[in-house]
C-alpha positions in Angstrom: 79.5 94.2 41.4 75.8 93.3 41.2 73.3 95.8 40.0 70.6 94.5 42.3 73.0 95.2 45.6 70.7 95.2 48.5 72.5 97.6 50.5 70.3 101.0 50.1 72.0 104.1 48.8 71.4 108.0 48.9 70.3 109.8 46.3 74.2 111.2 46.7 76.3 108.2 46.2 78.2 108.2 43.2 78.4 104.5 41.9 81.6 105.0 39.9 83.4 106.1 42.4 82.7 103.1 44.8 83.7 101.2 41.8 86.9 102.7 41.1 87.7 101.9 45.1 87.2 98.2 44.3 89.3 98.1 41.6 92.5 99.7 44.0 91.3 97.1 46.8 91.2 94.1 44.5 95.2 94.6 45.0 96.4 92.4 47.8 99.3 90.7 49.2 97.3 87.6 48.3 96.4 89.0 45.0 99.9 91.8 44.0 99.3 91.6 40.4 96.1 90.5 39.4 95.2 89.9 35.5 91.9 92.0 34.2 90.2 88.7 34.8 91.2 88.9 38.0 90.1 91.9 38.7 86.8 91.4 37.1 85.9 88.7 39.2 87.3 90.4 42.8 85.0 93.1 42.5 82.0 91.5 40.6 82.1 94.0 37.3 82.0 92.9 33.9 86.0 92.4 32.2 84.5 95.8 29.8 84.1 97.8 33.2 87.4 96.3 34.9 89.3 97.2 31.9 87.7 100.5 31.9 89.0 101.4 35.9 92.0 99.8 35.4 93.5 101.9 32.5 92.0 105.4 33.7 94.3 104.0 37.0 97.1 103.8 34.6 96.1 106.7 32.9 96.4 108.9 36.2 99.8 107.0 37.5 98.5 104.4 40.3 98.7 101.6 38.5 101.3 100.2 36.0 100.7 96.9 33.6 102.7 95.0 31.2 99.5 94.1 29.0 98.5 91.2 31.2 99.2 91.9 34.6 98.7 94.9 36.4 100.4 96.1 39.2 100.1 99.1 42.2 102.6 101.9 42.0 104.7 103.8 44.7 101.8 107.0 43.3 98.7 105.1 45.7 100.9 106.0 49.0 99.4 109.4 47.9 96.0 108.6 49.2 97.2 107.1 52.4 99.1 110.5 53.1 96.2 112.5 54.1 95.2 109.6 56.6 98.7 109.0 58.0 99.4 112.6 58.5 96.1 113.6 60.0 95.7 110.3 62.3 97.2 109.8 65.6 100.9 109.4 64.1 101.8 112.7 64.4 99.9 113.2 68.0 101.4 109.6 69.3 105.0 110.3 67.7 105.5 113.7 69.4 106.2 112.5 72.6 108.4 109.8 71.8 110.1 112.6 69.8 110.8 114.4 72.9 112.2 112.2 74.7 114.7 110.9 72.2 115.7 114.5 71.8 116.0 114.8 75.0 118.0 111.4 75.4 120.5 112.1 72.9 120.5 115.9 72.7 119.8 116.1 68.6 116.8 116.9 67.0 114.7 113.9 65.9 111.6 113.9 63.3 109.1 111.8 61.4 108.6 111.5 58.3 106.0 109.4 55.5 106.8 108.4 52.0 105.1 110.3 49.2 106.9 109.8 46.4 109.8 111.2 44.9 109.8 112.6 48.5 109.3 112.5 52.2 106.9 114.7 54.4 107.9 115.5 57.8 104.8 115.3 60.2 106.3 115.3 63.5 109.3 117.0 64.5 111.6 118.2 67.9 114.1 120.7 66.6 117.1 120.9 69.4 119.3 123.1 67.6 119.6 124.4 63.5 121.7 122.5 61.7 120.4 122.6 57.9 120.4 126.3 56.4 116.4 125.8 55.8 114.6 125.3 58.7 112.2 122.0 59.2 108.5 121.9 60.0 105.6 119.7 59.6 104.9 119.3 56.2 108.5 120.2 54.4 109.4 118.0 52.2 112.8 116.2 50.8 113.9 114.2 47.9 113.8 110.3 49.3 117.2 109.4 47.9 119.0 111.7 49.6 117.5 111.2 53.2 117.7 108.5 56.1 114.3 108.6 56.1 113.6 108.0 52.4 116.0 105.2 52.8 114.2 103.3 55.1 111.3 103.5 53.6 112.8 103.1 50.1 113.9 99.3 51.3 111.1 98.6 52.5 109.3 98.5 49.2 109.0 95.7 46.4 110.5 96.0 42.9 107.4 97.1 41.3 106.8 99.6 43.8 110.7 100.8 43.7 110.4 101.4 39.7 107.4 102.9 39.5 109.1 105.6 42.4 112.6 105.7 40.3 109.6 106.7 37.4 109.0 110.2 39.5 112.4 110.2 41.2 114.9 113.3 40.0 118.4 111.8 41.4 120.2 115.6 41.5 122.9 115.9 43.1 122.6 118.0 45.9 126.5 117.6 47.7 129.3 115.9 46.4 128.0 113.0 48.6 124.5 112.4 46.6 124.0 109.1 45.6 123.2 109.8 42.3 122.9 106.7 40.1 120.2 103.6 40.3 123.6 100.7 40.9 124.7 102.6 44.2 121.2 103.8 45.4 120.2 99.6 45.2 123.3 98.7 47.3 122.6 101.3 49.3 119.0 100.2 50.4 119.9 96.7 50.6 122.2 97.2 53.3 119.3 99.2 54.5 117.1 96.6 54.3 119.8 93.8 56.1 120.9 96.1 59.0 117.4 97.8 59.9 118.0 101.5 59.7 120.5 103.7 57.5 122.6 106.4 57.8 122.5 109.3 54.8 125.9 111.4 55.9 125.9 114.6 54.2 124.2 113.9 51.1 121.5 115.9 51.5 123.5 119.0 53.0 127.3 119.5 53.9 127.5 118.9 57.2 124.2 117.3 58.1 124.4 113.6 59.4 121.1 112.0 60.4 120.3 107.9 60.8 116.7 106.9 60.6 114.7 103.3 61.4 111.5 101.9 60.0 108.1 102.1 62.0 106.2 99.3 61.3 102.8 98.4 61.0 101.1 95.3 62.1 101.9 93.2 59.0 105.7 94.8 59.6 105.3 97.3 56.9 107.4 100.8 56.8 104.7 103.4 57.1 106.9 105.5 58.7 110.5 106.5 59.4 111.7 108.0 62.9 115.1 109.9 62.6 117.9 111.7 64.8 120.0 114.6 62.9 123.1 116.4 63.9 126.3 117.9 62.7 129.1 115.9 61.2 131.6 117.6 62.9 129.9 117.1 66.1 129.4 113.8 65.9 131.9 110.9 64.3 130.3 108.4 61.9 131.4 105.9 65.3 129.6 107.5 67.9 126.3 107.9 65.7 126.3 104.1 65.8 127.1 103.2 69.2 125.2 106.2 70.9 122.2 107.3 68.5 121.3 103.9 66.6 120.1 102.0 69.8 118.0 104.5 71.1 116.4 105.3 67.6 115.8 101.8 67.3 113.9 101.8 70.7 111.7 104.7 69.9 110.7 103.1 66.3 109.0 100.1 68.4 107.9 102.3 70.8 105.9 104.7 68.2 104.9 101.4 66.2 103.6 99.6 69.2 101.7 102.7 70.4 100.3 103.4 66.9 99.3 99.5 66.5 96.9 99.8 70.0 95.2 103.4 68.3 95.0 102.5 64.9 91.9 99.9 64.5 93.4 96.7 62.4 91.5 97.0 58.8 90.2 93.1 57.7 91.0 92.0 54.6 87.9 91.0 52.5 
């Protein structure tokens, strides 16, 4: 990063801190685990000062290395939570929210990833099924949610250890997936089918099946889900009556947020 940068600044701008932002942007898909040299020469700073940013990343849990490459973790969804949750999602969700409700008579949320759990920031409650009641902002452990499970597959290996880092797998019914083996096979199927079913592991009773909403580049920043009781509904009927019309609502919410949300160029 050039010392003699042309671009005028105020008296307030705080040079290290523009820095450090580099150093989190010189991650890419193009570029998912860049060496120090790497980094050094995305962002124009010397190897000293790239080595510097780099571990105080490490240091404070957003980036992991091996010695020679260095790599995101599941920690920098942190900083995109604030955005996501104070952005249109929440406004463009709702209504989509209330007519699935509406559609299939069962309460239906949304939900980000910020690791170990998930934060609701949209939700249409029909009738109370869990014994704590759900509002923007509660949060539950990943592993034992639909929603945590689609947005658990969609992340890569790197990002999937760095969250089983933070995770505490406790077993919350005596249908918690509790161990790393069943949790994997778990999300793979996830990952296959497209959406994923959590029934009761999270409370006795409560069934819910959740579906990815995409961005652009056909990422999970999101998860859309429809809850009910697992008496009231058979494990057969949730697929044939609830999975289609969630799946119709995820491309609906992602193909309205995709027209709100200006598309970011990589550079």
């Amino acid at each position: 990063m050039d010392s003699d940068d042309p671009v005028e600044r105020g008296a307030h701008h705080v040079q290290s801190l523009e820095r450090g932002l580099a150093v989190i942007k010189a991650f890419s898909a193009e570029a998912p685990h860049p060496t120090l040299s790497d980094v050094a020469r995305i962002t124009g700073l010397t190897r000293a000062a790239a080595r510097r940013f780099l571990l105080t990343l490490v240091d404070l849990g957003y980036v992991r290395t091996d010695g020679k490459y260095f790599s995101l973790t599941a920690r920098v969804l942190d900083l995109g939570y604030a955005y996501l949750s104070s952005m249109s999602l929440s406004e463009i969700a709702q209504p989509h929210l209330e007519r699935l409700s509406a559609q299939v008579r069962e309460s239906s949320s949304v939900s980000v990833l910020e690791p170990p759990d998930i934060v609701y920031v949209a939700r249409v409650a029909v009738s109370r099924i869990m014994t704590v009641s759900i509002n923007v902002g509660t949060r539950f452990p990943a592993y034992a949610t639909s929603m945590g499970h689609v947005l658990l597959a969609d992340m890569s290996p790197v990002e999937f250890e760095a969250y089983l880092m933070v995770a505490d797998f406790d077993r919350l019914t005596t249908h918690t997936l509790t161990d790393r083996a069943s949790l994997q096979a778990e999300l793979a199927k996830v990952a296959e089918q497209g959406w994923a079913m959590v029934d009761q592991e999270l409370e006795e009773g409560l069934r819910s099946v959740a579906a990815p909403i995409r961005d652009r580049l056909g990422r999970a920043v999101a998860a859309v889900n429809i809850s009910t009781h697992a008496s009231r509904t058979p494990i057969d009927l949730v697929r044939t009556d609830l999975v289609p019309p969630l799946l119709e609502t995820a491309k609906a919410i992602a193909a309205d947020l995709a027209v709100s949300t200006p598309k970011v160029a990589r550079g």
